[in-house]
C-alpha positions as CSV (number, residue, x, y, z in Angstrom):
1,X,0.0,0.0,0.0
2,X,1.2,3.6,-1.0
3,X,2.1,6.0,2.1
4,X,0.6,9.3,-0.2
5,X,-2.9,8.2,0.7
6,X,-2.6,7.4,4.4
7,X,-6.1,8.2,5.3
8,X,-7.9,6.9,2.3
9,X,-9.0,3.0,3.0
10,X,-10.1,4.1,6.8
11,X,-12.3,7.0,5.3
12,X,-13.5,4.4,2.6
13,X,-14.3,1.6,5.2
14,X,-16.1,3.9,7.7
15,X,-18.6,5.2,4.6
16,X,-19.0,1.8,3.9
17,X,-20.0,1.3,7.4
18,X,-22.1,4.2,7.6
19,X,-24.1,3.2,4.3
20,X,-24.9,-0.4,5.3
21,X,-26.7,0.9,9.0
22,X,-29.7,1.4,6.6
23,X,-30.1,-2.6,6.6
24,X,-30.2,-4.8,3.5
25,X,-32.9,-3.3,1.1
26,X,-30.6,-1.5,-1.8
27,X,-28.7,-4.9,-1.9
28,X,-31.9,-7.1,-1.8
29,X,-33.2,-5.0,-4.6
30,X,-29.9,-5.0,-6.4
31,X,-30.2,-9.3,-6.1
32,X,-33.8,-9.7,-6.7
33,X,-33.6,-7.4,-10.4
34,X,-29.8,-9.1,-11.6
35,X,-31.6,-12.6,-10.6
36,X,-34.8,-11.8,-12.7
37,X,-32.7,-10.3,-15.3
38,X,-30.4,-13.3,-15.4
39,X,-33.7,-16.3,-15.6
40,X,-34.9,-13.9,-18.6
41,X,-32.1,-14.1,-20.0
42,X,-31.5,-18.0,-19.1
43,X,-35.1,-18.8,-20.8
44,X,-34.2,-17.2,-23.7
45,X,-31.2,-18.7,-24.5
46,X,-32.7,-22.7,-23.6
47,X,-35.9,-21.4,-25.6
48,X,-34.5,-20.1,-28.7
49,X,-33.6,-23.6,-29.8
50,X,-37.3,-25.0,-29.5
51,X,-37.8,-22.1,-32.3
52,X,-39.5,-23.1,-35.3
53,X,-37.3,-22.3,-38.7
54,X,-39.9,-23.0,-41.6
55,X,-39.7,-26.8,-40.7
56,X,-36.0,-26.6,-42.5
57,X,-34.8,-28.3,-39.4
58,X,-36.1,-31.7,-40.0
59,X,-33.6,-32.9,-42.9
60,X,-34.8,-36.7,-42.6
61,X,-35.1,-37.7,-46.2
């Protein structure tokens, strides 16, 4: 760690501090909109292969 900055990573961890005594909403919220976000975007990418193409998938001759 630098000695230029003494006072920086005590400052940092005591706003840290200071913004969690408001309890765990922002990071609930933050969890429950990335977790939606991410089965959206899971569903999507299992469903796009059930996608129908015209019927040019079947190539049993």
């Amino acid at each position: 760690m630098s000695d230029a900055t003494p006072g920086v990573l005590p400052d940092a961890v005591t706003a840290l501090a200071d913004a969690s005594g408001q309890g765990p909403g922002a990071l609930l919220r933050i969890l429950l909109l990335a977790s939606m976000v991410g089965a959206a975007l899971l569903a999507w990418f299992l469903l796009r292969g059930y996608r129908s193409n015209g019927g040019d998938d079947n190539h049993n001759d």
